[in-house]
C-alpha positions in Angstrom: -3.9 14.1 35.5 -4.9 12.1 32.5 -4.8 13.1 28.9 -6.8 11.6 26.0 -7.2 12.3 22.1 -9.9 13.6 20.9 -10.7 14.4 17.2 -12.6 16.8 15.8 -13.2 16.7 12.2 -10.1 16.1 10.5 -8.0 17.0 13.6 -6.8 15.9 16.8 -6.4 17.4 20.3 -4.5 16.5 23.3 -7.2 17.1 26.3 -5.7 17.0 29.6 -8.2 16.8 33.0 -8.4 14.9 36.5 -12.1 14.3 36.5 -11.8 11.4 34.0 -10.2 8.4 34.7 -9.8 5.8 31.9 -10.3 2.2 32.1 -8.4 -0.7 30.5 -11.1 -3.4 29.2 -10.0 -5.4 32.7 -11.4 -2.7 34.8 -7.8 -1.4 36.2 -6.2 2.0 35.6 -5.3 3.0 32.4 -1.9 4.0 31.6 -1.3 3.4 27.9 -3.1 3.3 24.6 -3.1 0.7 22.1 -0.9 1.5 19.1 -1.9 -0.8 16.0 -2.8 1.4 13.1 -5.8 2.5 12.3 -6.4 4.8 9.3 -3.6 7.9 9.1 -3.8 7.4 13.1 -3.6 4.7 15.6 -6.3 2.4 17.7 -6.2 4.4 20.7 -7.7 1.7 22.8 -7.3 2.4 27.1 -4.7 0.1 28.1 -3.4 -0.7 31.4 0.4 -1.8 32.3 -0.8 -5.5 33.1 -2.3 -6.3 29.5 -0.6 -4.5 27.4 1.7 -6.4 24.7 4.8 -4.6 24.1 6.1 -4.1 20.3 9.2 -2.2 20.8 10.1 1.1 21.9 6.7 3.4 22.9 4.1 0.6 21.1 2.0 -0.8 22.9 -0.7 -3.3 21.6 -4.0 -4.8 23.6 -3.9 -8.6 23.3 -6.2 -8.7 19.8 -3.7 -6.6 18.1 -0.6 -7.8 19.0 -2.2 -11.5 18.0 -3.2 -10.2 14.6 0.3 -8.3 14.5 1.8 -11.9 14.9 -0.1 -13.7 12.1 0.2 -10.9 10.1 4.4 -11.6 10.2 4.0 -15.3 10.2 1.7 -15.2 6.9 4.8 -12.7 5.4 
């Protein structure tokens, strides 16, 4: 069973289904989502295990995040 966000409007809901099966940008699986902020939320992006960038406990970032994540500290 997979389970996405979806908003509507000013909300967000938590769909859960079998029929769709998301896809990191590498074509596998995807397991995760990408958790660099965007707006009051987060990116969202599909993520598989193999490309995700971890940034501590439960964030995960794809690979463009977690390089702007690292400039973003090295520029601090």
């Amino acid at each position: 069973m997979t389970c996405e966000h979806v908003r509507i409007g000013d909300y967000y809901a938590i769909v859960c289904g079998r029929d769709r099966v998301r896809r990191c940008a590498c074509g596998r699986r995807a397991t995760l989502l990408c958790d660099a902020p965007k707006g009051k939320g987060t990116y969202d992006k599909p993520l598989c295990q193999h490309c995700a960038v971890s940034g501590g406990p439960d964030r995960d970032f794809c690979p463009a995040h977690a390089d702007q994540a690292r400039q973003e500290r090295l520029e601090l």
